[in-house]
ROLOKOL-411638 format. One line per 10 residues: number of its first residue (from 1); their letters; for each residue x, z, y of N, C-alpha, C, CB. Coordinates in steps of 0.1 Angstrom, whole numbers, plus 2048, in hexadecimal, padded with zeros to 3 digits. Last residue first. Glycine has a CB too. Layout:
BEGIN
NUM> A> X Z Y X Z Y X Z Y X Z Y  ...;
This chain:
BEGIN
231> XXXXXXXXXX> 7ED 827 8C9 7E7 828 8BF 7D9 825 8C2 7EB 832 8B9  7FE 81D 8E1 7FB 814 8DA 7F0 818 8CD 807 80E 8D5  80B 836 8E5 800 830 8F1 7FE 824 8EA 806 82D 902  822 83A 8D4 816 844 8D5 807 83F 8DD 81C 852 8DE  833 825 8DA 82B 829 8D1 81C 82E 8D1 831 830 8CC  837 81E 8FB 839 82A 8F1 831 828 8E9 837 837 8F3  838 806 90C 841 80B 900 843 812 8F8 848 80D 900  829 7FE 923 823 803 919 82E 800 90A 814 7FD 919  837 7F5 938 82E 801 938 827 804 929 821 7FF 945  847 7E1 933 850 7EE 930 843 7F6 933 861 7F1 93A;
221> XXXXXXXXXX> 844 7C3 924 836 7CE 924 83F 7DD 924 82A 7CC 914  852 7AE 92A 858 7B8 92D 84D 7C0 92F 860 7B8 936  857 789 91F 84E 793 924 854 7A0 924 842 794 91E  86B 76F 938 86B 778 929 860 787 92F 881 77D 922  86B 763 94E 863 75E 945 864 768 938 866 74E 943  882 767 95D 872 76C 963 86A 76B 957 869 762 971  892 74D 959 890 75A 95D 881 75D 963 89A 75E 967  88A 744 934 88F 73F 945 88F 751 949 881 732 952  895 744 913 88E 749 91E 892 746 928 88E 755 91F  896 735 8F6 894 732 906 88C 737 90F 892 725 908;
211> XXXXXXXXXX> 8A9 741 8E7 899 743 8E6 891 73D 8F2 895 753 8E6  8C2 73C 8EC 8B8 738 8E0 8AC 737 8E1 8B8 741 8D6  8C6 747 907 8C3 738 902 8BB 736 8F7 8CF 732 8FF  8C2 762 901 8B5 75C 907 8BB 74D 907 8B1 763 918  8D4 76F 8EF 8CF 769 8EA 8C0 764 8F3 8D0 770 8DF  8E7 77A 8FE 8EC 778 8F1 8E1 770 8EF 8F0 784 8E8  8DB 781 91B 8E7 778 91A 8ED 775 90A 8F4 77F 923  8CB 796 90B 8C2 787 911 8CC 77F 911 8BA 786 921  8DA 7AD 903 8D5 7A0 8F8 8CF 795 8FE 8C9 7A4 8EE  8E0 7B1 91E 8ED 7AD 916 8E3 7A6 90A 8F9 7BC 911;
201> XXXXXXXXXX> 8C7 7BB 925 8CF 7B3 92E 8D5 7A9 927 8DA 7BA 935  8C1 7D0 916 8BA 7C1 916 8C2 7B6 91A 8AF 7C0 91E  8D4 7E3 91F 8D3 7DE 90C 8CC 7D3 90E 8C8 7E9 8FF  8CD 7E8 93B 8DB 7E2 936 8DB 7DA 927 8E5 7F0 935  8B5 7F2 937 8B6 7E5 93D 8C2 7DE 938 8B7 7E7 94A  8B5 808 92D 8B0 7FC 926 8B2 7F1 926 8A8 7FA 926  8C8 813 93F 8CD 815 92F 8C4 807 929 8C9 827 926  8B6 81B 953 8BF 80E 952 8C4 80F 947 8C9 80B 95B  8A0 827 946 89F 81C 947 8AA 80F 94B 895 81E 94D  8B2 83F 943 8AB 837 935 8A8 829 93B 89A 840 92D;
191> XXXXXXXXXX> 8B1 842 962 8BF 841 956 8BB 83D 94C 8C7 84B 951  899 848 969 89D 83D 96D 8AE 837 966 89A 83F 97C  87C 84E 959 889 850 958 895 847 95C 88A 853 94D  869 843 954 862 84D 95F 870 852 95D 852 859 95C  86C 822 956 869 82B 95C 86B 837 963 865 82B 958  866 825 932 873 829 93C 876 829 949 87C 822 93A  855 848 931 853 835 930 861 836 935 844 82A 93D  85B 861 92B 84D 859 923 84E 84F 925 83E 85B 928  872 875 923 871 865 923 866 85E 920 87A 85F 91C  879 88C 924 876 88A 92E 86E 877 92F 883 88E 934;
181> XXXXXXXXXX> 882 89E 90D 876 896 90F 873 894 916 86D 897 90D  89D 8A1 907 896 8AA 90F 885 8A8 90F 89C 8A9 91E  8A4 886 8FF 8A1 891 8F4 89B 8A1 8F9 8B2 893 8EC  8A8 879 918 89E 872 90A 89C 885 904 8AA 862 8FA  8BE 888 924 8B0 887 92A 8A4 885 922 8AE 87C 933  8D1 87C 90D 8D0 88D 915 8BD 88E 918 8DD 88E 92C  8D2 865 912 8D2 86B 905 8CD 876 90B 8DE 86C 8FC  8DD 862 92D 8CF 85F 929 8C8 865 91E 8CF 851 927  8F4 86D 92D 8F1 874 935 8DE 873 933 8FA 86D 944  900 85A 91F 903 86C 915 8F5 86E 91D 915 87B 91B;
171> XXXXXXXXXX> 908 83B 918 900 842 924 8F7 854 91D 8F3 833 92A  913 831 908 91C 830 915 90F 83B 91C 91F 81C 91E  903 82D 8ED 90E 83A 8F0 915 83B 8FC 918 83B 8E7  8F3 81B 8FB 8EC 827 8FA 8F7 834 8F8 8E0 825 8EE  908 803 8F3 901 80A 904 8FC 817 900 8F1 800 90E  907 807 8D6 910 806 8DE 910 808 8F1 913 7FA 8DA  8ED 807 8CF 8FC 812 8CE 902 810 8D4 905 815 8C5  8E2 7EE 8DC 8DD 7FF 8DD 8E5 80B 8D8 8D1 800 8D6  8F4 7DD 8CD 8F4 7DC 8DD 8E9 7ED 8E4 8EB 7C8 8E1  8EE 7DF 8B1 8FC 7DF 8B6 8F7 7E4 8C9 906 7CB 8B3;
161> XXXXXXXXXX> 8D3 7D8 8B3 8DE 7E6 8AC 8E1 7E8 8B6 8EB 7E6 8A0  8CF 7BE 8BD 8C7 7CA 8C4 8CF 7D9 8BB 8B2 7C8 8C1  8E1 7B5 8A4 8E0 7B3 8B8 8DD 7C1 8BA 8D1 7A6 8C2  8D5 7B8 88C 8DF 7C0 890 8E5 7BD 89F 8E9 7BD 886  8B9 7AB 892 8BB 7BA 895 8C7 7C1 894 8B2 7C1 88D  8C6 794 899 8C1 797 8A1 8C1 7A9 8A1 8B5 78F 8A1  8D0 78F 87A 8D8 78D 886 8D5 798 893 8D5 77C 88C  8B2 793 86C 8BF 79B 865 8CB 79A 873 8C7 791 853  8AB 777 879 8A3 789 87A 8AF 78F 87C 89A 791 869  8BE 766 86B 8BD 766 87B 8B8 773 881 8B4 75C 881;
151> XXXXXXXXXX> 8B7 76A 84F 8C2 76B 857 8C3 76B 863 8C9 765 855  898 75F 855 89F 76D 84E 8A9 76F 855 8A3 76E 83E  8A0 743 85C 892 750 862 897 75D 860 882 750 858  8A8 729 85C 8AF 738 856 8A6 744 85D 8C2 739 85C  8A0 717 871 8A0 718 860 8A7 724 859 8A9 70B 85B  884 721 88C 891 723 881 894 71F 874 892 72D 87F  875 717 89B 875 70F 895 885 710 88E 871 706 89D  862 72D 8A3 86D 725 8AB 874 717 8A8 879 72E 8AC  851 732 88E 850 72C 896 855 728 8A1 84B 72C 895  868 73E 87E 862 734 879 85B 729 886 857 73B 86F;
141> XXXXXXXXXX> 86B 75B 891 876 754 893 86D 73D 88A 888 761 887  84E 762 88E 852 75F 89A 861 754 89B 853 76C 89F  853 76B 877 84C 761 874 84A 75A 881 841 764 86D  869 77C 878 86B 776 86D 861 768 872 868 780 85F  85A 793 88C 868 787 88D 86D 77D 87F 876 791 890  84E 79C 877 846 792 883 850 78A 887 840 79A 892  85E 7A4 861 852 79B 860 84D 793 869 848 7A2 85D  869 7BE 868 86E 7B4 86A 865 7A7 866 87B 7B4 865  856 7D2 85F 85A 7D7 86E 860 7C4 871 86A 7E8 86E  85E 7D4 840 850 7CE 84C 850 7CE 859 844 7D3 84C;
131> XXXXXXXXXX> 875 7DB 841 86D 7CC 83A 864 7CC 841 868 7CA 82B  873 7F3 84E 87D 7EA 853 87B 7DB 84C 88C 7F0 84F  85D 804 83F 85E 800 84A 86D 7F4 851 85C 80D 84F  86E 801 824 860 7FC 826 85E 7F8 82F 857 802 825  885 812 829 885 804 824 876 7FC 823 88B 806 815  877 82A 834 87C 820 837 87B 812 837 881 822 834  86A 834 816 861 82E 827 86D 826 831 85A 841 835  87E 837 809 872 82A 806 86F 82B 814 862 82E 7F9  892 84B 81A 894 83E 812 889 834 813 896 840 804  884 864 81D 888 859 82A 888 84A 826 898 85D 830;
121> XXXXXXXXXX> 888 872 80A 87B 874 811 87A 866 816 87B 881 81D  8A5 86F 802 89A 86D 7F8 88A 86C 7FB 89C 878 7EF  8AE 882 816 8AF 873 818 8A6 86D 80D 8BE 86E 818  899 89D 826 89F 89A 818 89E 888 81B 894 8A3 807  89D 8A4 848 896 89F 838 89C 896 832 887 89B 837  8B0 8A4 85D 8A6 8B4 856 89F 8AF 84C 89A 8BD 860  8BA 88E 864 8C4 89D 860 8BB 8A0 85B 8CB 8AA 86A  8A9 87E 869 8B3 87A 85D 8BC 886 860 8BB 86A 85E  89A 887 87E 892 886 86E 89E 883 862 886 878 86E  8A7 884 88E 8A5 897 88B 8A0 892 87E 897 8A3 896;
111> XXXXXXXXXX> 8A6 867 894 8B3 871 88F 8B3 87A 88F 8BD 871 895  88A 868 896 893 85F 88B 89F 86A 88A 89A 84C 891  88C 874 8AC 884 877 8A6 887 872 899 87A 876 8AA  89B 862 8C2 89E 871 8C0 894 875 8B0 898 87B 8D2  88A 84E 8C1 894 851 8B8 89C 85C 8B4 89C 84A 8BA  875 855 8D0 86E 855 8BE 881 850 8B9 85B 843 8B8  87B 856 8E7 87A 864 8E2 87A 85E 8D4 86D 86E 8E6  88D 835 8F1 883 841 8F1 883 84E 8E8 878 83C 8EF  89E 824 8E8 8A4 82D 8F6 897 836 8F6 8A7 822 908  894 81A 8D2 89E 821 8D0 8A4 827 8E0 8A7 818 8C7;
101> XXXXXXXXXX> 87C 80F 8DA 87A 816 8D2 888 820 8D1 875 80D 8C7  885 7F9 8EB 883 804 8F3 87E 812 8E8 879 7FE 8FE  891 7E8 8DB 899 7ED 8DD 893 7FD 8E9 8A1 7E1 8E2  87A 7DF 8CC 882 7E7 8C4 88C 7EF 8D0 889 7DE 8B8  86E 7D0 8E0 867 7DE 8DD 870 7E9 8D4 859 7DA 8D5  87E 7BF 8E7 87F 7C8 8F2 874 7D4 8E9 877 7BF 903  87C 7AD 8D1 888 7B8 8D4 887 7C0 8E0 897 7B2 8D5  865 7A7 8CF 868 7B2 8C3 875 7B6 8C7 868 7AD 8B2  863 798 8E7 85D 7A2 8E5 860 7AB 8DC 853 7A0 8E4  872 781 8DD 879 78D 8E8 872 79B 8E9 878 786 8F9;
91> XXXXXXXXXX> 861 775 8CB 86E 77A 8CB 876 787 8D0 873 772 8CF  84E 76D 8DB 84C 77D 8D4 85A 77D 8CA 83B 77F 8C8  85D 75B 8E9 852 76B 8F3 851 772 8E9 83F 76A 8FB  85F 749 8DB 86C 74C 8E3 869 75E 8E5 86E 740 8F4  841 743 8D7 84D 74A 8CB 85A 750 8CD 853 740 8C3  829 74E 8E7 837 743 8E8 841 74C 8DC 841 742 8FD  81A 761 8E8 814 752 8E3 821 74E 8E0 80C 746 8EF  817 78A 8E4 81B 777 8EB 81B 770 8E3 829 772 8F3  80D 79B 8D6 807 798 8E5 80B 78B 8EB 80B 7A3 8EE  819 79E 8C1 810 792 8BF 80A 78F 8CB 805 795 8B6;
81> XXXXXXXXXX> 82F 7B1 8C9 832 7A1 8C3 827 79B 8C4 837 79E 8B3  81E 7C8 8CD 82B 7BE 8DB 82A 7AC 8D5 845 7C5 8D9  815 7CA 8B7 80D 7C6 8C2 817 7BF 8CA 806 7D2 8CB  830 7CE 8A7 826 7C3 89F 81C 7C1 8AD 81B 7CA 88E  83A 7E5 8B2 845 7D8 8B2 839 7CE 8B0 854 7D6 8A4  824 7FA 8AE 823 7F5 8B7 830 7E8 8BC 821 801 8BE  824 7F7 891 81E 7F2 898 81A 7F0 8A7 818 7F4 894  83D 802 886 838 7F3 886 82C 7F0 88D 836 7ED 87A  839 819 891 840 812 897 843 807 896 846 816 898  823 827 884 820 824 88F 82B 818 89B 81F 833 892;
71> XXXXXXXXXX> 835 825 869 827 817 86C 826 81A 876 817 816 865  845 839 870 845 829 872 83F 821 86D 84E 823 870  836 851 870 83A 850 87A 843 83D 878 841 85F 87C  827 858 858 81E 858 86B 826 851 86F 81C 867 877  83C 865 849 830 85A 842 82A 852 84B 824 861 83D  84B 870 859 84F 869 855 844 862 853 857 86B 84F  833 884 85C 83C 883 865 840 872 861 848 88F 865  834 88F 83F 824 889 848 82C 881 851 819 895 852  84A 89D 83B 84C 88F 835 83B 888 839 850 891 821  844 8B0 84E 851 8A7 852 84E 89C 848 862 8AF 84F;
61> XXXXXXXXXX> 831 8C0 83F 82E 8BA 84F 83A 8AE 850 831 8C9 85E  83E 8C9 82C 835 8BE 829 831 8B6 836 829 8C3 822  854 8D7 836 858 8CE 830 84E 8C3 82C 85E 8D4 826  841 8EA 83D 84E 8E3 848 854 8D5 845 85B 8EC 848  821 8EC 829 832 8F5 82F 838 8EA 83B 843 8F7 81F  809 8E5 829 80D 8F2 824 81E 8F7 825 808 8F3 815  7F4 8DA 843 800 8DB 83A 806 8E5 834 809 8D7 83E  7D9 8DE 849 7DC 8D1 845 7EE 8CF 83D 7D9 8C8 854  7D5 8F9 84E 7CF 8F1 848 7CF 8E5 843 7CB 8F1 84B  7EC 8FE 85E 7EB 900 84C 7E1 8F7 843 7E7 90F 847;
51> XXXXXXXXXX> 7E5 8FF 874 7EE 8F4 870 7EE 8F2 861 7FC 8F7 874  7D1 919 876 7CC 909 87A 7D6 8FF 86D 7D3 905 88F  7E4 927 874 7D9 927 869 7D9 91D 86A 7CB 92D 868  7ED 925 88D 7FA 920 882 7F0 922 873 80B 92E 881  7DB 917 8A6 7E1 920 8A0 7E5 91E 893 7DB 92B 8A0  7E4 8FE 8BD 7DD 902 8B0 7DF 90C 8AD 7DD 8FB 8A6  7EF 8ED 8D0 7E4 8FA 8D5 7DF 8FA 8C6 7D6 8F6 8E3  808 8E3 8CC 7F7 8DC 8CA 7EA 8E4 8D4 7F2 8DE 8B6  819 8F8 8CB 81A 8EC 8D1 80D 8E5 8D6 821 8E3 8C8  80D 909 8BA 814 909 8C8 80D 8FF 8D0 823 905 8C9;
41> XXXXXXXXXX> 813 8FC 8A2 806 900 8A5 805 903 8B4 803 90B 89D  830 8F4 8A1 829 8EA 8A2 81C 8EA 8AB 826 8E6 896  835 911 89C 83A 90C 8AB 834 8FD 8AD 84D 90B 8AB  82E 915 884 829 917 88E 82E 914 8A1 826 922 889  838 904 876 82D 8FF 874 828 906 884 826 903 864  858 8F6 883 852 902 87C 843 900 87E 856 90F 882  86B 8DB 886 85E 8E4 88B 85C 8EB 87D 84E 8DA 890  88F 8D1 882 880 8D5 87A 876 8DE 87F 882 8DD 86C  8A0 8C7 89F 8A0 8D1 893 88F 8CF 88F 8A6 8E4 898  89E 8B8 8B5 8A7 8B3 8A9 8A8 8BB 89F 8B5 8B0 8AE;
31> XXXXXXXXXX> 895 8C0 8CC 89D 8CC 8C3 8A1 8C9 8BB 898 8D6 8BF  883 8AF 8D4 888 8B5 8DD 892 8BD 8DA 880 8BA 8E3  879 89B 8BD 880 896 8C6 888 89D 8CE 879 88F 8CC  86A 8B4 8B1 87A 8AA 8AB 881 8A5 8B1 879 89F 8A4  85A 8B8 8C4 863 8C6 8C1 86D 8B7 8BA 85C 8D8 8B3  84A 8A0 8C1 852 8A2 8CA 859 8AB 8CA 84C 8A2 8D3  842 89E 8A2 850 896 8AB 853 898 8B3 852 88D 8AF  830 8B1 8A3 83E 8B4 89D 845 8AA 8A0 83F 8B7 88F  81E 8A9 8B6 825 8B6 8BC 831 8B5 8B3 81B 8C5 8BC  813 894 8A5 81C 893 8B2 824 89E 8B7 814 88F 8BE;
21> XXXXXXXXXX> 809 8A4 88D 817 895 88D 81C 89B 89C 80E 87D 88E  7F4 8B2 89D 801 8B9 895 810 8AD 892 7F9 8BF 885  7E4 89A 8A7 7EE 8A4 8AE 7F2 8AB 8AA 7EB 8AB 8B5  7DD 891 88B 7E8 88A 892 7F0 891 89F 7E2 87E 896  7D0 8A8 882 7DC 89C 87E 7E2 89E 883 7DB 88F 87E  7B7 8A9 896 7C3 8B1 898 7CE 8AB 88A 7BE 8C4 898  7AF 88D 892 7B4 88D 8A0 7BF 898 8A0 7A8 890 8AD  7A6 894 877 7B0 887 877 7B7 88C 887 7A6 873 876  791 8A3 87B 79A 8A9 873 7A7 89F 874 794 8AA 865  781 897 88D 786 8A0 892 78F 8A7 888 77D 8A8 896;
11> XXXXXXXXXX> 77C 884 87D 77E 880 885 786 889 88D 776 87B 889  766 891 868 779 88B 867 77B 889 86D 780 883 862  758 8A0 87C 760 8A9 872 76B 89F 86E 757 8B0 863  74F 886 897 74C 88A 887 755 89A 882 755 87A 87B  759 884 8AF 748 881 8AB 746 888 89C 743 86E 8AA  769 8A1 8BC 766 891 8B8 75A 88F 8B2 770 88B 8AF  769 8BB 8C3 76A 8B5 8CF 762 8A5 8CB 77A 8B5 8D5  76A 8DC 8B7 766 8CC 8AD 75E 8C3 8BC 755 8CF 89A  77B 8F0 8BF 76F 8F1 8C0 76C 8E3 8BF 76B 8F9 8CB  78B 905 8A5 78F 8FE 8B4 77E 8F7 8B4 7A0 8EE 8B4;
1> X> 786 924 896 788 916 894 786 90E 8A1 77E 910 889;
């Protein structure tokens, strides 16, 4: 048995968790195919007993996965957003976080998760996470002083869609890099990061009047975008 580093037995039962979560997103993100319990165990430094202990096949690890894996990503859209005052600021904030959510690894990891498990898995958590995921912008857009709050959301995130397929499929070469796992910040990849740049670019000219952003003045917390560094 590994050698009980944290203060308590749960504590140390929760930490290796969650390093089994992470090691199986990252094989997802890197191979778009389903970890094996023991290539997970690998991964982690666990042995594949170890992994059992907490799952009993591939298929239960993956729907953990899912379970783990977008509340972590409402919450790190929900910090960006509440880190700013100005409504215009946490406007921009939920789209610079969504959008860097999708030039990073955790989409690669979305899209291994919608080949390799059952869509009946995927559905409720979804639809759950995309209602709540949209909430801050909902009450951000209020205090802009929107009358159509909802509809304006519903607008915005088909923006930030539209404008991340659509650049993100101009650039194969970034896709490539992301799914290798090269991409801890954008940053440390200087093609992901213009890929970001470009997707912001084009929604700030769609929508920094609205929100009245000057220049210089919209926030851009690009060192801390990953998820993972928010928990």
């Amino acid at each position: 048995m590994p050698r009980i580093q944290a203060p308590t037995l749960a504590e140390h039962r929760r930490q290796q968790m969650q390093a089994i979560l992470d090691g199986a997103k990252a094989i997802l993100a890197e191979t778009g195919k389903a970890p094996s319990l023991a290539a997970v165990g690998a991964r982690v430094g666990l042995a594949r007993s170890s992994v059992y202990q907490y799952f009993s096949s591939s298929d239960e690890l993956l729907e953990a996965v899912v379970a783990d894996l977008f509340p972590s990503w409402g919450r790190f859209v929900g910090d960006r957003v509440s880190a700013e005052s100005e409504p215009g600021h946490r406007i921009w904030a939920y789209i610079c976080a969504n959008v860097d959510l999708f030039v990073g690894s955790e989409q690669a990891v979305a899209n291994a998760l919608a080949r390799v498990v059952d869509p009946s898995v995927l559905l409720e958590p979804m639809q759950r996470f995309h209602a709540e995921l949209q909430e801050p912008l909902v009450e951000a857009l209020v205090a802009h002083g929107e009358s159509h709050p909802r509809e304006v959301a519903g607008i915005i995130d088909s923006v930030i869609l539209q404008a991340c397929r659509s650049l993100g499929a101009e650039h194969s070469d970034a896709e490539e890099s992301r799914e290798t796992g090269t991409d801890s910040a954008p940053a440390a990849d200087p093609k992901i990061a213009a890929v970001r740049e470009e997707i912001l670019a084009l929604i700030r000219r769609l929508l920094g009047g609205y929100l009245g952003l000057v220049s210089g003045s919209a926030p851009d917390p690009g060192d801390s975008w990953s998820p993972q560094r928010d928990r």
